[in-house]
C-alpha positions in Angstrom: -3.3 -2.1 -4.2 0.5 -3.2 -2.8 1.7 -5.7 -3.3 4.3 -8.1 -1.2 6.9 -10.7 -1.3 9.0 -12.6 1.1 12.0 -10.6 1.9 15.3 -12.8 1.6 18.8 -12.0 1.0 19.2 -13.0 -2.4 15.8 -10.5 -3.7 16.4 -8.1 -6.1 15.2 -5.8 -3.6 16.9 -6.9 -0.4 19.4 -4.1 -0.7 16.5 -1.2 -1.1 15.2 -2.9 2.4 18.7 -3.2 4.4 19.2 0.6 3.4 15.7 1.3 4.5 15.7 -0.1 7.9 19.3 1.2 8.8 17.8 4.6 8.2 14.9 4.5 9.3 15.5 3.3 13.0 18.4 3.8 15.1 21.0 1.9 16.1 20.0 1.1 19.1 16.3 0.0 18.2 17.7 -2.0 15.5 18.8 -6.2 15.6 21.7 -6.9 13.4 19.2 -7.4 9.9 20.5 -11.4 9.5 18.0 -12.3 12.6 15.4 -10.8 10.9 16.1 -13.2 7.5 17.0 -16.5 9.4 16.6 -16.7 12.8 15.3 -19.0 15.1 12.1 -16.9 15.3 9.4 -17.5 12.7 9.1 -14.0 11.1 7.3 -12.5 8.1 9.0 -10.2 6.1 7.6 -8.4 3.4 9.0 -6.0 1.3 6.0 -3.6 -0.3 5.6 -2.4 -4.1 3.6 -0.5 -6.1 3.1 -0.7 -10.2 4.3 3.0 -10.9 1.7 5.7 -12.4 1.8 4.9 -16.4 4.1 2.1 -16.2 3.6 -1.2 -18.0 2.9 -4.1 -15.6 6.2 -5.4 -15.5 7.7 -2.1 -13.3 7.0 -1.8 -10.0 8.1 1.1 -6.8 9.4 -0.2 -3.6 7.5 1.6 -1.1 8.4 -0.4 2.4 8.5 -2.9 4.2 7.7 -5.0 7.5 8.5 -7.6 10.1 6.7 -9.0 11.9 6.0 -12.5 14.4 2.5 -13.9 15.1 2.2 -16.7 17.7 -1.4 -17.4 19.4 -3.9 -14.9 19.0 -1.4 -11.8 18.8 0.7 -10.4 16.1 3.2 -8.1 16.7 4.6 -5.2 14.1 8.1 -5.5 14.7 9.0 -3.0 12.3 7.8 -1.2 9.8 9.0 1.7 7.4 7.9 3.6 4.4 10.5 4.9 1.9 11.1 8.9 2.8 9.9 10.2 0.0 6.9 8.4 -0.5 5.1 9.2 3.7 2.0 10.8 3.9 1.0 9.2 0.5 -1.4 6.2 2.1 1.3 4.0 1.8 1.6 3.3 5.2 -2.0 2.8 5.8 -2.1 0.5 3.0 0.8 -2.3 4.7 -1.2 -2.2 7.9 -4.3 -3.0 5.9 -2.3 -5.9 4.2 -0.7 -7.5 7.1 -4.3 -7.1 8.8 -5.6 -9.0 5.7 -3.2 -11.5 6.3 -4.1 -12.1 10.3 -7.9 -10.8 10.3 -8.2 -13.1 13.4 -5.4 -11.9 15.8 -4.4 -8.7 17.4 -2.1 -6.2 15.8 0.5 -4.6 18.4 2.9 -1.8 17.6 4.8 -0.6 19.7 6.2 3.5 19.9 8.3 5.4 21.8 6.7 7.3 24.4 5.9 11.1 23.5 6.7 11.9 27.3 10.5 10.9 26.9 11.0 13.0 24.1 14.5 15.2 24.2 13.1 18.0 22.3 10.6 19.4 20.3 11.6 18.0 17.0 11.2 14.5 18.4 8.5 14.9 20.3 6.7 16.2 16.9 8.0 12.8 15.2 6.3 10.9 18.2 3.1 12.7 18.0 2.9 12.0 14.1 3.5 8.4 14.9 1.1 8.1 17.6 -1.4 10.1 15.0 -1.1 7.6 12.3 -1.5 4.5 14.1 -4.5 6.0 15.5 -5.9 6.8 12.3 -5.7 3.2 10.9 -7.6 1.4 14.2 -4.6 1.4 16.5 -5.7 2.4 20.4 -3.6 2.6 23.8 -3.0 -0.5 25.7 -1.8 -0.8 29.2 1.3 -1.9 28.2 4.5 -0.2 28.6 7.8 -1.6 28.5 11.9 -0.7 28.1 13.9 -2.4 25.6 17.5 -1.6 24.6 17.3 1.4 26.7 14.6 2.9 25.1 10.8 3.4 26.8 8.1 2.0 24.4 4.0 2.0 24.6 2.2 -0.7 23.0 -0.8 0.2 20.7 -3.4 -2.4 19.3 -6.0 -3.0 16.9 -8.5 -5.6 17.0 -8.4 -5.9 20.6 -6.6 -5.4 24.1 -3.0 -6.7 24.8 -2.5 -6.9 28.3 0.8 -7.0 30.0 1.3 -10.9 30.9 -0.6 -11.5 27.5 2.2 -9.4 25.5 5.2 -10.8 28.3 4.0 -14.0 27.5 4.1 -14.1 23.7 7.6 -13.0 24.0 8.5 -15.5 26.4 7.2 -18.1 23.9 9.0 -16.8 20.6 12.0 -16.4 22.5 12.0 -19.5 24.6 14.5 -21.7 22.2 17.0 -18.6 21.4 20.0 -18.6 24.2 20.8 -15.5 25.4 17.2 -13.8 24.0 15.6 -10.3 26.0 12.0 -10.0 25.9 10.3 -6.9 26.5 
């Protein structure tokens, strides 16, 4: 089983994460990482390990992480990545399990980029395997879709239906005491 600790700037690990999330989402999908360590906005943020095959106790992989805000009955997966080389291991599927662990009583949301957008074939692979994964581990369709940052998402949820005003509102809350804030 993973384990996970609080993701702060002065972790041993905090570098592994920064270098994660830089690469694994664009620029443009990305927040400048210091809003995701102390913003106004009450965030978890877990970095994921894993006690290497053989190793004694006290060595440990860094496999991913994710962010994530829960206000109300809904939780929303900000972001989440696994390190390259360790996708398609379970990995993933295990930090959904865990943050579902940690909020059995709300509603996960994800959101993805939509597979109709897609610029070419390469991407719209990418997008399909997304979609595919979350849909393995409980994740279905909502009727949510939204732009952010010029990019066209679709919400996904487990443990129950977000709809639009529900998912408009929870952003509206988080973001109601930052100036300046967009919500989806």
């Amino acid at each position: 089983m993973l384990q996970f600790f609080d993701v702060t700037r002065d972790a041993p690990w905090f570098p592994q994460v920064k270098a994660l999330y830089e690469s694994a989402f664009p620029a443009n999908e990305r927040i400048p990482i210091k809003h995701l360590l102390d913003d106004k906005i009450k965030r978890e943020f877990w970095a994921f390990f894993d006690k290497e095959d053989g190793a004694n106790d006290a060595v440990s992989r860094f496999c991913g992480f994710s962010n994530s805000i829960s206000h109300g009955s809904i939780t929303n997966i900000v972001y989440f990545a696994v390190v390259p080389e360790l996708r398609s291991r379970g990995y993933g599927s295990q930090i959904l399990q865990a943050i579902r662990r940690q909020h059995p009583d709300t509603r996960i949301v994800v959101d993805i980029e939509v597979e109709e957008d897609s610029k070419d074939a390469e991407e719209l692979e990418r997008r399909n395997r997304r979609r595919e994964f979350y849909t393995r581990n409980g994740f279905d369709s909502s009727p949510v879709d939204y732009v952010w940052q010029g990019e066209h998402y679709r919400l996904l949820s487990a443990g129950g239906t977000v709809n639009e005003k529900e998912f408009r509102d929870f952003w509206k809350e988080i973001l109601k005491n930052v100036p300046g804030a967009k919500y989806p």
